[in-house]
BATI-296628 format. One record per residue (C-alpha): residue number from 1; residue in one letter; chain; x, y, z. Coordinates in pm, 1 decimal. Layout:
residues N
+------+------+------+----------+----------+----------+
| fifi | zavo | senu |     east |    north |       up |
+------+------+------+----------+----------+----------+
|  NUM |    A |    A |        X |        Y |        Z |
...
+------+------+------+----------+----------+----------+
END
This chain:
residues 316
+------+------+------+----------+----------+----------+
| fifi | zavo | senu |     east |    north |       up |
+------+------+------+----------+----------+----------+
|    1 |    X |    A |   8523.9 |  -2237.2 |  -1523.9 |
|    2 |    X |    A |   8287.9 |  -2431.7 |  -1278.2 |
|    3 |    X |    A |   8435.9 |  -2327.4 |   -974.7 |
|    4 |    X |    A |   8469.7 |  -1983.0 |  -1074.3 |
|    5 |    X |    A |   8111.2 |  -1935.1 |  -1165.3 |
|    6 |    X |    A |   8014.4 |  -2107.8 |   -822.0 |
|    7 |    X |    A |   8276.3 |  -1865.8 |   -664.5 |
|    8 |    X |    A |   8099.0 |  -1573.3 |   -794.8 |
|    9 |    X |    A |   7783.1 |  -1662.9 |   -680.1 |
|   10 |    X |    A |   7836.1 |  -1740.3 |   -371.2 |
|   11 |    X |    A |   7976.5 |  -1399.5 |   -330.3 |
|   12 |    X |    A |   7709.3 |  -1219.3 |   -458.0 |
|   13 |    X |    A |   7452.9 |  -1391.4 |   -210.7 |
|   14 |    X |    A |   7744.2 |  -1321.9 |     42.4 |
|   15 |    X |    A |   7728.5 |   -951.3 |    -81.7 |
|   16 |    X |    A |   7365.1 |   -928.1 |    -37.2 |
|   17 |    X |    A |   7285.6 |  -1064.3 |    250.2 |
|   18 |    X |    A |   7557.9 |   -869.5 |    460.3 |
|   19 |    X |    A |   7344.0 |   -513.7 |    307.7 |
|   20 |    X |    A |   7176.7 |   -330.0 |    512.9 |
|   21 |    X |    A |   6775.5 |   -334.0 |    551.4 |
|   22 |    X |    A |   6623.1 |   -120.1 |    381.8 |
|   23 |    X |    A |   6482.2 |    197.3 |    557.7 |
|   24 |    X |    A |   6106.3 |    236.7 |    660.9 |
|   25 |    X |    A |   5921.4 |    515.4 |    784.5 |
|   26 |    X |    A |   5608.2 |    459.6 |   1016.4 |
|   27 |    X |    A |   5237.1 |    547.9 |    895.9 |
|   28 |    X |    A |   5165.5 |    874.5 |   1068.3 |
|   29 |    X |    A |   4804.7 |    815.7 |   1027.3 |
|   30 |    X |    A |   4772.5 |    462.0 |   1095.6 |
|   31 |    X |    A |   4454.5 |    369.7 |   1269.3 |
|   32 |    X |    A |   4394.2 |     12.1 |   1490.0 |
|   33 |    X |    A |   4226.9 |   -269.3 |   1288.3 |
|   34 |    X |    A |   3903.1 |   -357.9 |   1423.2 |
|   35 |    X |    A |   3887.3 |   -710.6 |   1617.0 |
|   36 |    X |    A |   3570.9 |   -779.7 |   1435.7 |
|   37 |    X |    A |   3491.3 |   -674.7 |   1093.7 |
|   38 |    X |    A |   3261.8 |   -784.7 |    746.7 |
|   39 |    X |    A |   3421.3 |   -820.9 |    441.7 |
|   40 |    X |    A |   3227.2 |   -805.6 |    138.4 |
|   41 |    X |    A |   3273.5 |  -1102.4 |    -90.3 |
|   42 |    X |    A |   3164.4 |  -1163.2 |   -475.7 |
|   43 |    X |    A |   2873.9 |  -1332.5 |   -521.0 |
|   44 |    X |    A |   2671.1 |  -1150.0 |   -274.5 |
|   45 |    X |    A |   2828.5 |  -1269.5 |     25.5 |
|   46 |    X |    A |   2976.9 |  -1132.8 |    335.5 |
|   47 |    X |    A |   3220.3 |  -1269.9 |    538.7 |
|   48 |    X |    A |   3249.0 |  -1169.5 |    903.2 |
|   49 |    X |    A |   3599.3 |  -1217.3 |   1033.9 |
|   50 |    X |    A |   3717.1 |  -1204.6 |   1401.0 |
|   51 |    X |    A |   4140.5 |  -1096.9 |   1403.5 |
|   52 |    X |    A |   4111.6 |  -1183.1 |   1021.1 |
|   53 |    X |    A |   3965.8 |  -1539.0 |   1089.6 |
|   54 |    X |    A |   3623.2 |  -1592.0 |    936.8 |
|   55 |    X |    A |   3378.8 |  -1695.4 |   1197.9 |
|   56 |    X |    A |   3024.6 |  -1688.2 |    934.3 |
|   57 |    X |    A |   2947.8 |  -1590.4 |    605.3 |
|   58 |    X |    A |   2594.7 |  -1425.2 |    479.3 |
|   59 |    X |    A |   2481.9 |  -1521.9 |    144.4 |
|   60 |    X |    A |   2212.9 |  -1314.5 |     23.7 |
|   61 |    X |    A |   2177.3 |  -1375.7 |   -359.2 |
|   62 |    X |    A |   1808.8 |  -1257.5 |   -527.1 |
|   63 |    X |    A |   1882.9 |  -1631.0 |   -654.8 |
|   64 |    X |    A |   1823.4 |  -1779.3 |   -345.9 |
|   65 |    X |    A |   1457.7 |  -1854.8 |   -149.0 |
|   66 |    X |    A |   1588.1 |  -1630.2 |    124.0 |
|   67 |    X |    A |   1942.1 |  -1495.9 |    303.6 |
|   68 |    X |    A |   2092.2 |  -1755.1 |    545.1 |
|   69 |    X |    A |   2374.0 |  -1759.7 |    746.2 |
|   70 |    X |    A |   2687.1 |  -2051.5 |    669.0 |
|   71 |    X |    A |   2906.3 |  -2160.8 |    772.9 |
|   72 |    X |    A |   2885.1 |  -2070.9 |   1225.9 |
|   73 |    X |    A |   3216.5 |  -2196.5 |   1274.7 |
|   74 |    X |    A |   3310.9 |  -2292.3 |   1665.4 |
|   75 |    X |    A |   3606.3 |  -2236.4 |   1873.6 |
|   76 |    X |    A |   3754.1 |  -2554.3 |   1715.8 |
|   77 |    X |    A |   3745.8 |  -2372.8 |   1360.5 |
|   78 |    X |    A |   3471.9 |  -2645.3 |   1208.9 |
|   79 |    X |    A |   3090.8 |  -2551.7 |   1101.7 |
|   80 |    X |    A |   2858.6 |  -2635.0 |   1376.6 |
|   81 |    X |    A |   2617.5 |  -2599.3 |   1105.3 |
|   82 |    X |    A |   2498.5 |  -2736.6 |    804.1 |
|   83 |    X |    A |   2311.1 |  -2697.0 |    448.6 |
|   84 |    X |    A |   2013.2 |  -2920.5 |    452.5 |
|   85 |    X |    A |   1895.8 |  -3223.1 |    613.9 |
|   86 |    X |    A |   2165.4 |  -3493.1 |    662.8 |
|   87 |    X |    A |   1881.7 |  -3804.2 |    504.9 |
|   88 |    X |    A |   1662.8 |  -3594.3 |    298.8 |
|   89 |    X |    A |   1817.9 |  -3326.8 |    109.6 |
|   90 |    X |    A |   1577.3 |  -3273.5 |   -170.1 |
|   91 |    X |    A |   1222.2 |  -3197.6 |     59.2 |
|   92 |    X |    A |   1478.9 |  -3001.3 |    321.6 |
|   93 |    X |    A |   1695.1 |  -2804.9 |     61.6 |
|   94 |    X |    A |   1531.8 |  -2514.5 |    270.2 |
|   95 |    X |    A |   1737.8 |  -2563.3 |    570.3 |
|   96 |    X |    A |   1972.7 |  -2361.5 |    522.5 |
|   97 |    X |    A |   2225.3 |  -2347.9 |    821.7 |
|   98 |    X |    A |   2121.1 |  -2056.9 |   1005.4 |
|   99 |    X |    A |   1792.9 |  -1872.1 |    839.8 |
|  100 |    X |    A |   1496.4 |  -1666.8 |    863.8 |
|  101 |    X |    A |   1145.2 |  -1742.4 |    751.3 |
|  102 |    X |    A |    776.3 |  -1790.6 |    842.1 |
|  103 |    X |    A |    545.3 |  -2055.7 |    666.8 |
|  104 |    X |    A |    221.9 |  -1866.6 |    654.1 |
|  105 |    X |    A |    254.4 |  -1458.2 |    581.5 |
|  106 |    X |    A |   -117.9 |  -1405.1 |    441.4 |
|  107 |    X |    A |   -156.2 |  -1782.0 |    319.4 |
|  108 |    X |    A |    192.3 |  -1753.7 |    133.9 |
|  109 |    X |    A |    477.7 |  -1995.7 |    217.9 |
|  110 |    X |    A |    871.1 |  -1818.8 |    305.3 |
|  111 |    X |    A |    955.1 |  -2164.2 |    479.0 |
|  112 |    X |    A |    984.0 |  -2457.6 |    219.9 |
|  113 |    X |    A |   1176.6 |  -2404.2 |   -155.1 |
|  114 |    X |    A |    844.4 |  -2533.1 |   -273.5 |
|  115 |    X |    A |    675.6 |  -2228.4 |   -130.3 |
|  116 |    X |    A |    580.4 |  -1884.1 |   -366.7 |
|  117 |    X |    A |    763.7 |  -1640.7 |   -114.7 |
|  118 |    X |    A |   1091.2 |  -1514.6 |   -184.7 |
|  119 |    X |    A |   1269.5 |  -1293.8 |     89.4 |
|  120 |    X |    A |   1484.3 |  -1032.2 |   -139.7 |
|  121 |    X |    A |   1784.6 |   -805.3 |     -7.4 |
|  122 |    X |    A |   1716.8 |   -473.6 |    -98.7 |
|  123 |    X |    A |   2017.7 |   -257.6 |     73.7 |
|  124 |    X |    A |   2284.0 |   -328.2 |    308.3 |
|  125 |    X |    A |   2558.4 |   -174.1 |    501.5 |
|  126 |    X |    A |   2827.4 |   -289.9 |    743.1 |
|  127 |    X |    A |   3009.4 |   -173.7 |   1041.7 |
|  128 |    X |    A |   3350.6 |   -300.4 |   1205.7 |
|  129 |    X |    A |   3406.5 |   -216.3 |   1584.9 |
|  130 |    X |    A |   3626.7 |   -429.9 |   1868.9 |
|  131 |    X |    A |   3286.6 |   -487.6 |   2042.1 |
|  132 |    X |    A |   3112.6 |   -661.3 |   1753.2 |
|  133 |    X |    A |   3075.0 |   -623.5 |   1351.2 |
|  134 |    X |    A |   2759.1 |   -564.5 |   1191.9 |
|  135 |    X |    A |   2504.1 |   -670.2 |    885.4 |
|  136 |    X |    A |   2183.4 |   -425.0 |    845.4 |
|  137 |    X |    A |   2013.1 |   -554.9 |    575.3 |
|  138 |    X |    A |   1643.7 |   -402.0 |    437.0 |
|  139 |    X |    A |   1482.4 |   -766.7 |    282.4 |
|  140 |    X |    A |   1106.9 |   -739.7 |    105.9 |
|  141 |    X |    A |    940.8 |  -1030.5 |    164.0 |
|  142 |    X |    A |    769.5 |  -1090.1 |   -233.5 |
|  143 |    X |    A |    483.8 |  -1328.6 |   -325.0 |
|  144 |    X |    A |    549.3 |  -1486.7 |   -638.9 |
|  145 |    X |    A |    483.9 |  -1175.2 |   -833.2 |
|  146 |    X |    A |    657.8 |   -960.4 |   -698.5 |
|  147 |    X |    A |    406.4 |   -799.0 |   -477.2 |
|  148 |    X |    A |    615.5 |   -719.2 |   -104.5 |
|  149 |    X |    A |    347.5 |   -804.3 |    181.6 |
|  150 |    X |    A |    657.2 |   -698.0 |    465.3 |
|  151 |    X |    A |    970.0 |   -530.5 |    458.1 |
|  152 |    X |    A |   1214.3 |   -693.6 |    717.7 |
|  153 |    X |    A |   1489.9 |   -488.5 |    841.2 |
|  154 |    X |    A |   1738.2 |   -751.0 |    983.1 |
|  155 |    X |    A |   2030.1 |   -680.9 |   1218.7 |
|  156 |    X |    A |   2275.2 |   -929.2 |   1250.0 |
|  157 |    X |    A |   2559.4 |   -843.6 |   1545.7 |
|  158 |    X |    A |   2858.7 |  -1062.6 |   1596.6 |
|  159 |    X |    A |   2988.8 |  -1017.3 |   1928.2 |
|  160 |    X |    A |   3347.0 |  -1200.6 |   2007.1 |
|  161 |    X |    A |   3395.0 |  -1353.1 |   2320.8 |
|  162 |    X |    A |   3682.3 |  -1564.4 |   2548.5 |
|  163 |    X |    A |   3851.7 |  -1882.7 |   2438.4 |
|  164 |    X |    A |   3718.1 |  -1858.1 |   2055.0 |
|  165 |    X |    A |   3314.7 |  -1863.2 |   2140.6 |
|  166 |    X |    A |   3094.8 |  -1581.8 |   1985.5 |
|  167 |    X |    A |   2749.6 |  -1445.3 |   2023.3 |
|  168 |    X |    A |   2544.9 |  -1370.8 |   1772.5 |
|  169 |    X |    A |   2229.0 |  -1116.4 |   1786.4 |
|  170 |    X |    A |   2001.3 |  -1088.1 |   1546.7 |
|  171 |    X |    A |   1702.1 |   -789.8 |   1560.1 |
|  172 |    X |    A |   1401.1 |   -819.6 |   1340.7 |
|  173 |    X |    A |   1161.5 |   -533.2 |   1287.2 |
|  174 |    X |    A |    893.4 |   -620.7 |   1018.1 |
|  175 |    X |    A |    656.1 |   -363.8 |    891.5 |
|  176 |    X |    A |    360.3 |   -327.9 |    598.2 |
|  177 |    X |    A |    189.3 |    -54.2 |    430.8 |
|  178 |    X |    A |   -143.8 |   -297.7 |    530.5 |
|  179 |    X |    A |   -266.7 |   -588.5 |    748.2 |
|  180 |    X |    A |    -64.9 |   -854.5 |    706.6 |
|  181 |    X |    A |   -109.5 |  -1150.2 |    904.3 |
|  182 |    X |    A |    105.1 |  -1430.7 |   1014.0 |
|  183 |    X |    A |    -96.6 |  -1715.2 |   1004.0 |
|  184 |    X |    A |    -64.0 |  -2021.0 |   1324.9 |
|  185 |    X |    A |    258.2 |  -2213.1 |   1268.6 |
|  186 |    X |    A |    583.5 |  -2374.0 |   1426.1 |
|  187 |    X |    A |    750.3 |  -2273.8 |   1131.9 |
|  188 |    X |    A |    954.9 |  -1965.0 |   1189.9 |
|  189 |    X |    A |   1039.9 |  -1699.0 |   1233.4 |
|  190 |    X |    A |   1432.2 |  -1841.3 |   1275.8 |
|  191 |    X |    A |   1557.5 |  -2233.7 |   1282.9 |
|  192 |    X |    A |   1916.1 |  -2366.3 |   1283.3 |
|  193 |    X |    A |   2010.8 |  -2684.7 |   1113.1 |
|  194 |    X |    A |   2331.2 |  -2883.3 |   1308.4 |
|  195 |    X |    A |   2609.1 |  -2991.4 |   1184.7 |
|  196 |    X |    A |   2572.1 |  -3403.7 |   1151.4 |
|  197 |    X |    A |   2773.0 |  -3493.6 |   1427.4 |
|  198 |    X |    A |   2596.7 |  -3298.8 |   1673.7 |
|  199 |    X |    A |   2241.8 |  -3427.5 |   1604.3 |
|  200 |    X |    A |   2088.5 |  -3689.7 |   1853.0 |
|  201 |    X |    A |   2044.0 |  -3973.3 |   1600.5 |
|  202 |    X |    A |   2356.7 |  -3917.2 |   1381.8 |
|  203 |    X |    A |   2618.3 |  -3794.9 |   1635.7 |
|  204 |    X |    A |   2482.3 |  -3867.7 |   1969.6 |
|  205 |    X |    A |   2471.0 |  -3505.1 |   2099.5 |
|  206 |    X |    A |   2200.0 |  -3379.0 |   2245.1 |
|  207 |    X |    A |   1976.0 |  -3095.7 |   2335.6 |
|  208 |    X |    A |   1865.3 |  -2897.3 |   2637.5 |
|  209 |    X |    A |   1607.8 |  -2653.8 |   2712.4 |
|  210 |    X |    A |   1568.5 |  -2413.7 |   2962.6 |
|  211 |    X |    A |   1250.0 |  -2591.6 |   3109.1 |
|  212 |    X |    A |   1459.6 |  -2843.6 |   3255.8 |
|  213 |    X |    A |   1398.3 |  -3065.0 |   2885.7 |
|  214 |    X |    A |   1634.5 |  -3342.5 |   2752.9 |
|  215 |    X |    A |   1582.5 |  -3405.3 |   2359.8 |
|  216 |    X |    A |   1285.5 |  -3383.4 |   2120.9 |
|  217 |    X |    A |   1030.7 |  -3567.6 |   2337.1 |
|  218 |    X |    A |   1084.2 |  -3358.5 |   2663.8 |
|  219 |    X |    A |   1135.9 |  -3048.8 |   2426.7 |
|  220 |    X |    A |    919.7 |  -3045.6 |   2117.9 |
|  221 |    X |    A |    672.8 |  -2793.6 |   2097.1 |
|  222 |    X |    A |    718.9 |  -2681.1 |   2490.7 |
|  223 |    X |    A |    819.5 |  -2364.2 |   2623.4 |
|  224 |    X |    A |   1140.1 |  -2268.1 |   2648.6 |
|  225 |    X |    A |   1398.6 |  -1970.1 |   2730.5 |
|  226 |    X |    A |   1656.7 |  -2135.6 |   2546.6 |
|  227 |    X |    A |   1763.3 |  -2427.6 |   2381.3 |
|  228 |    X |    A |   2080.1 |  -2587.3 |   2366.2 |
|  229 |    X |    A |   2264.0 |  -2839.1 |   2159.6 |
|  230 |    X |    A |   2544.9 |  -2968.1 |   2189.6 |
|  231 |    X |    A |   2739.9 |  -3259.0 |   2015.4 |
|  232 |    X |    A |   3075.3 |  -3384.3 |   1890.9 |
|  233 |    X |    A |   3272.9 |  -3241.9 |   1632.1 |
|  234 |    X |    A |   3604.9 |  -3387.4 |   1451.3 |
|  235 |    X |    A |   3917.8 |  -3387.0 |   1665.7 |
|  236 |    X |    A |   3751.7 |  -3484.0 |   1946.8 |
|  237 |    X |    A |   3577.0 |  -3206.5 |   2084.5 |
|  238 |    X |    A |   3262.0 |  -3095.9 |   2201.6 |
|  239 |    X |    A |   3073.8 |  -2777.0 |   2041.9 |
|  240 |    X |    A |   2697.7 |  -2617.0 |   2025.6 |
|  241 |    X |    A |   2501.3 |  -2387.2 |   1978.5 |
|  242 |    X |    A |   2245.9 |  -2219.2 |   2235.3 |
|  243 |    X |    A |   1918.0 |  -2093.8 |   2032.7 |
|  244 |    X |    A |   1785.7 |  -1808.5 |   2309.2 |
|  245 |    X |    A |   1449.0 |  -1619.5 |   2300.3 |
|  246 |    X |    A |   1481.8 |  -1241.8 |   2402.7 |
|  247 |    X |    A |   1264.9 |  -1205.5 |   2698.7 |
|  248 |    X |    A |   1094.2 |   -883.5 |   2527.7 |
|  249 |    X |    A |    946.8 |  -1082.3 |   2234.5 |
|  250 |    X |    A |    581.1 |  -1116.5 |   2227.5 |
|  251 |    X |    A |    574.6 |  -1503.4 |   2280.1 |
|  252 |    X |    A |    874.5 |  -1507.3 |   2547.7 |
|  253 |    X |    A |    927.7 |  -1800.1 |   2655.6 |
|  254 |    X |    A |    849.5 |  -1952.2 |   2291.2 |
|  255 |    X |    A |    782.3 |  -2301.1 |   2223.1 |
|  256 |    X |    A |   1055.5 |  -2461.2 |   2042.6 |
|  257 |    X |    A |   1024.7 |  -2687.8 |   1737.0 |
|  258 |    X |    A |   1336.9 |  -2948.4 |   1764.6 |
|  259 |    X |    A |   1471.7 |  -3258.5 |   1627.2 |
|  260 |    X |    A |   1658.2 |  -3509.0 |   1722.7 |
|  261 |    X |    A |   1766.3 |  -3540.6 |   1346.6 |
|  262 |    X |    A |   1949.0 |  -3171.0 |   1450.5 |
|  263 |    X |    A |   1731.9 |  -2876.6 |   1385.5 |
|  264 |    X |    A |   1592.3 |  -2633.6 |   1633.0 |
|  265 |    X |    A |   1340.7 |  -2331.2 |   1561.9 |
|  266 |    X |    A |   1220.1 |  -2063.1 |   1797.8 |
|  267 |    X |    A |    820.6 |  -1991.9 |   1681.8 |
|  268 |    X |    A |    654.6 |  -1680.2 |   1745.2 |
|  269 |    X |    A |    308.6 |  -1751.8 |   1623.7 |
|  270 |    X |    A |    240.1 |  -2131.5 |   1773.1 |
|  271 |    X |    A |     15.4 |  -2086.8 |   1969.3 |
|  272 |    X |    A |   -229.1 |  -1763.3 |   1740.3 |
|  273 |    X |    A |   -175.6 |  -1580.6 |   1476.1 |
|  274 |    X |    A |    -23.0 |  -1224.8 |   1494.8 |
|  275 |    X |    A |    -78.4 |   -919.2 |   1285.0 |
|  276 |    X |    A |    127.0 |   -634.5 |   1134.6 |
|  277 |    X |    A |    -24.8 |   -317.6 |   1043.0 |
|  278 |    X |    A |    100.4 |     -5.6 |    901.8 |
|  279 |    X |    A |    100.9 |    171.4 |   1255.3 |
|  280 |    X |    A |    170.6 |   -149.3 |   1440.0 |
|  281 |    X |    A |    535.1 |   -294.1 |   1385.4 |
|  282 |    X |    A |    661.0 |   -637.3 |   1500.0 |
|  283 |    X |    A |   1015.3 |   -645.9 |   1641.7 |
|  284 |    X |    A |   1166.5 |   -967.5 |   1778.7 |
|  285 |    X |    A |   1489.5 |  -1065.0 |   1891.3 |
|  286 |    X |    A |   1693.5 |  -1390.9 |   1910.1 |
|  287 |    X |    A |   2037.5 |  -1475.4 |   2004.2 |
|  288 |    X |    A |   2259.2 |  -1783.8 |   1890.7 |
|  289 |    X |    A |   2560.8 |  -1835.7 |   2168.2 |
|  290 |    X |    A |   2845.3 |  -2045.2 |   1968.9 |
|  291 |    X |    A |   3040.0 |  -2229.0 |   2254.1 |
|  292 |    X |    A |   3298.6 |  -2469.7 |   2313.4 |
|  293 |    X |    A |   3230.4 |  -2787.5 |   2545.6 |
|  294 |    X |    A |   2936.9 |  -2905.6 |   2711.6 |
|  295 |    X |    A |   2838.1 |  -2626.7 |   2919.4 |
|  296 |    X |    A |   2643.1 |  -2647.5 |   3280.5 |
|  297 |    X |    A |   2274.7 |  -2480.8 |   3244.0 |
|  298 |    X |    A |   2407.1 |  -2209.9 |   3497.7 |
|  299 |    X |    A |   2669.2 |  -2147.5 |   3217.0 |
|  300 |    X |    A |   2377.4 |  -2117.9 |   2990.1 |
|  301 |    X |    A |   2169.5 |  -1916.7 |   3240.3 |
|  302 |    X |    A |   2447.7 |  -1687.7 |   3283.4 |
|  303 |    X |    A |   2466.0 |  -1579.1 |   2898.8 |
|  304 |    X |    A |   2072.6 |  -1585.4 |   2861.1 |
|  305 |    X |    A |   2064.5 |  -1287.9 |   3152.4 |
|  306 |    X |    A |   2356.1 |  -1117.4 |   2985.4 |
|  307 |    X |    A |   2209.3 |  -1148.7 |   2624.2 |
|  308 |    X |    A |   1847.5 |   -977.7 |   2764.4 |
|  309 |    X |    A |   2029.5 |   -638.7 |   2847.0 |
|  310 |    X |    A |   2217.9 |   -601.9 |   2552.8 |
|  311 |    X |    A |   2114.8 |   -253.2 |   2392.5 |
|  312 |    X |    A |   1910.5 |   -219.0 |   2099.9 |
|  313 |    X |    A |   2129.0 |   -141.6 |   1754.0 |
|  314 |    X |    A |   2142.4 |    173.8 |   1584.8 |
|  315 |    X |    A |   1902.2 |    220.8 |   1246.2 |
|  316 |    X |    A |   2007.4 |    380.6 |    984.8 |
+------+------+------+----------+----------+----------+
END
């Protein structure tokens, strides 16, 4: 009885796999899959995937202080970034990987979780092409009662490039129905907090500016195209990220506000303070270039030039 049982099963596997495939017809209307393209997530979230890899994720939950970017993940596939600071993560809870803020928009605080601002997503869309995929978001910037003092519409473009690096630009255009001022600071408008291993102290990266500048002391609060650092990550590789200043922004070339503990912020009102009114606008632009490697400051150079005659994005 065994062997007949184990007879007739192997014949019916035999049976099975000798049948034919079965037939398929072709999608007449099949369109190409976009290299880069944003996937909505639960949770408010958006994940932007490059050949159906995530390279970022946006969180913009009313529950948080403020949208941020996390993780930036490098060619190696690891975060180059991180959620708050890597020894005090209770007063720094507001550095949030990639974000955007200001610490003095008429006397009220975006920057620090302890602050009464609240930056609130009001409407999004998306957009997938080969050449980059897209995040237009309309943000109010709230005091603590709910009054908006700007509305922020953020563009966020993530451009693929060679051997797993990626550029990301991000447009600003902030507008009010009033005066608003944003008061003298070195706080914002847009910081990046390092993954561990690439800080100075922690990981023994380091940073470079631009200006010729090696870490904080050379760097801090001077002038700056861009600023780059650059540090090990797991496996044994080297990764960064290059913070660059668009040469059309009002402060070009900004002073930097850097860390050797691994932060870096571009500042747009260091040196004065600088008004919005209803007729008068303030657009900025800033670009993050996620690389592989320790690259040469021609390297850097190189992308800067190529990053200040990338076209405006379209509004909608």
């Amino acid at each position: 009885m065994f062997h007949s049982s184990k007879l007739f099963l192997s014949c019916f596997f035999l049976v099975a796999f000798l049948q034919p495939a079965q037939a398929q017809v072709p999608l007449p209307s099949a369109k190409p899959i976009p290299l880069m393209q944003v996937l909505p997530l639960p949770h408010d979230e958006a994940s932007i995937e490059r050949s159906g890899q995530e390279i970022a994720r946006y969180h913009f939950s009313s529950q948080d202080r403020r949208p941020f970017l996390y993780p930036i993940i490098g060619p190696s596939g690891k975060s180059l970034t991180r959620m708050g600071h890597p020894r005090d993560a209770n007063g720094h809870s507001h550095h949030n990987s990639v974000w955007i803020a200001h610490n003095d928009v008429d006397g009220i605080s975006f920057w620090a979780d302890t602050g009464k601002g609240r930056i609130v997503q009001k409407k999004v869309r998306y957009e997938d092409t080969d050449e980059e995929a897209l995040i237009q978001a309309e943000n109010a910037w709230n005091d603590d009662a709910g009054k908006t003092l700007l509305t922020e519409t953020r563009t966020l473009r993530f451009r693929p490039q060679a051997k797993g690096e990626w550029l990301l630009v991000i447009d600003l255009k902030f507008t009010a129905d009033k005066r608003v001022t944003l008061g003298k600071t070195s706080f914002g408008p847009v910081a990046v907090r390092m993954a561990k291993t690439i800080g100075v102290h922690d990981g023994g990266g380091t940073m470079r500016s631009s200006a010729g500048g090696i870490n904080e002391q050379a760097i801090f609060w001077k002038p700056a195209k861009w600023v780059d650092y650059s540090g090990p990550m797991p496996g044994g590789v080297i990764e960064g990220i290059t913070l660059m200043d668009h040469p059309a922004n009002p402060s070009h070339p900004s002073p930097y506000h850097v860390r050797d503990d691994g932060w870096m912020g571009a500042t747009t009102t260091f040196a004065e303070p600088r008004t919005i009114d209803k007729d008068k606008p303030l657009s900025l632009r800033y670009g993050l270039w996620v690389h592989g490697g320790l690259p040469t400051a021609e390297a850097i150079e190189g992308q800067f030039e190529a990053f200040g005659k990338i076209e405006g994005p379209t509004t909608k």
